[in-house]
C-alpha positions as semicolon CSV with decimal commas, in nm:
position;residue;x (nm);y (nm);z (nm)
1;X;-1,422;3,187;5,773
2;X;-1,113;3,050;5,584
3;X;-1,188;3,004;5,187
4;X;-1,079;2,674;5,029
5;X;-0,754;2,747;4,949
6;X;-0,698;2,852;5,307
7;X;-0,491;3,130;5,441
8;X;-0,130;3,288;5,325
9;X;0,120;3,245;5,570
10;X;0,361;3,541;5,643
11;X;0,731;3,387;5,648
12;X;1,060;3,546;5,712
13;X;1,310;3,409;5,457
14;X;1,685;3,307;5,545
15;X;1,927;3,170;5,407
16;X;1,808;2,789;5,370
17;X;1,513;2,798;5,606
18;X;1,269;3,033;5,698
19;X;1,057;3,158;6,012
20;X;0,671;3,138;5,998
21;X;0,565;3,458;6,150
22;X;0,199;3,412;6,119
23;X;0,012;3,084;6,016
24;X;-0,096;2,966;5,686
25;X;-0,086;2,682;5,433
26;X;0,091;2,880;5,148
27;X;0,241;3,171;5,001
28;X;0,188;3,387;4,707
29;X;0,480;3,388;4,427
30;X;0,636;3,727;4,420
31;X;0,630;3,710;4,023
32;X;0,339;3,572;3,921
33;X;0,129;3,578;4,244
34;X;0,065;3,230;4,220
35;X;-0,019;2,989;4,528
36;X;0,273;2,826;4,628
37;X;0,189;2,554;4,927
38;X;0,428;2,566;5,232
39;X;0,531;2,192;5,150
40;X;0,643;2,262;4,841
41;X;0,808;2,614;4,895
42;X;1,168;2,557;4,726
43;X;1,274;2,877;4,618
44;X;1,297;3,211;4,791
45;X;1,516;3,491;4,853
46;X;1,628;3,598;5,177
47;X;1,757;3,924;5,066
48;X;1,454;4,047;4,916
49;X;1,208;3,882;5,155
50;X;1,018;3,701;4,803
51;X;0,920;3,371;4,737
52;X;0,895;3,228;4,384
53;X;0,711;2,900;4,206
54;X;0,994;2,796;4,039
55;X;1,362;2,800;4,003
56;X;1,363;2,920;3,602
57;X;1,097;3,272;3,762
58;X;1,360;3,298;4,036
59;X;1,624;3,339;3,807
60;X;1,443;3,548;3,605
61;X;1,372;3,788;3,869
62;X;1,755;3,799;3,960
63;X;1,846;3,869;3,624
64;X;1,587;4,113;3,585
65;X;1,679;4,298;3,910
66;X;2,073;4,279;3,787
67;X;1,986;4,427;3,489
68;X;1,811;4,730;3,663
69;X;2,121;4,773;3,903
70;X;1,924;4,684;4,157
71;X;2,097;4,389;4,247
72;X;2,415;4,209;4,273
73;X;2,687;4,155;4,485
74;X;2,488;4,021;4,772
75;X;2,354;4,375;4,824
76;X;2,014;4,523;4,812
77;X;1,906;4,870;4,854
């Protein structure tokens, strides 16, 4: 039995679009693990597979993964 926030879909990001791989009305933020619902998904990354509530916690998570090395240049380990 579904709860009432339903169930977390399992997307594949891309660039500008992504691919529902299993059904669901939302995803969880990568950052904050908040409920983001699939009609108002905005921000993602395809290179590390996340999705994030806003554009200022994307960012944030870029700059924090630039800062570690970890990213930049397009590339992820």
């Amino acid at each position: 039995m579904l709860d009432r926030f339903g169930r977390a879909a399992k997307l594949h990001y891309e660039s500008g679009s992504y691919r529902i791989l299993s059904p669901g009305d939302h995803v969880l933020c990568a950052v904050t693990q908040q409920r983001i619902p699939l009609a108002s998904l905005r921000y993602w990354s395809h290179e590390l597979q996340e999705a994030y509530f806003s554009a200022d916690i994307a960012s944030a998570r870029y700059a924090e993964l630039r800062a570690q090395g970890k990213f930049g240049g397009g590339m992820v380990p």
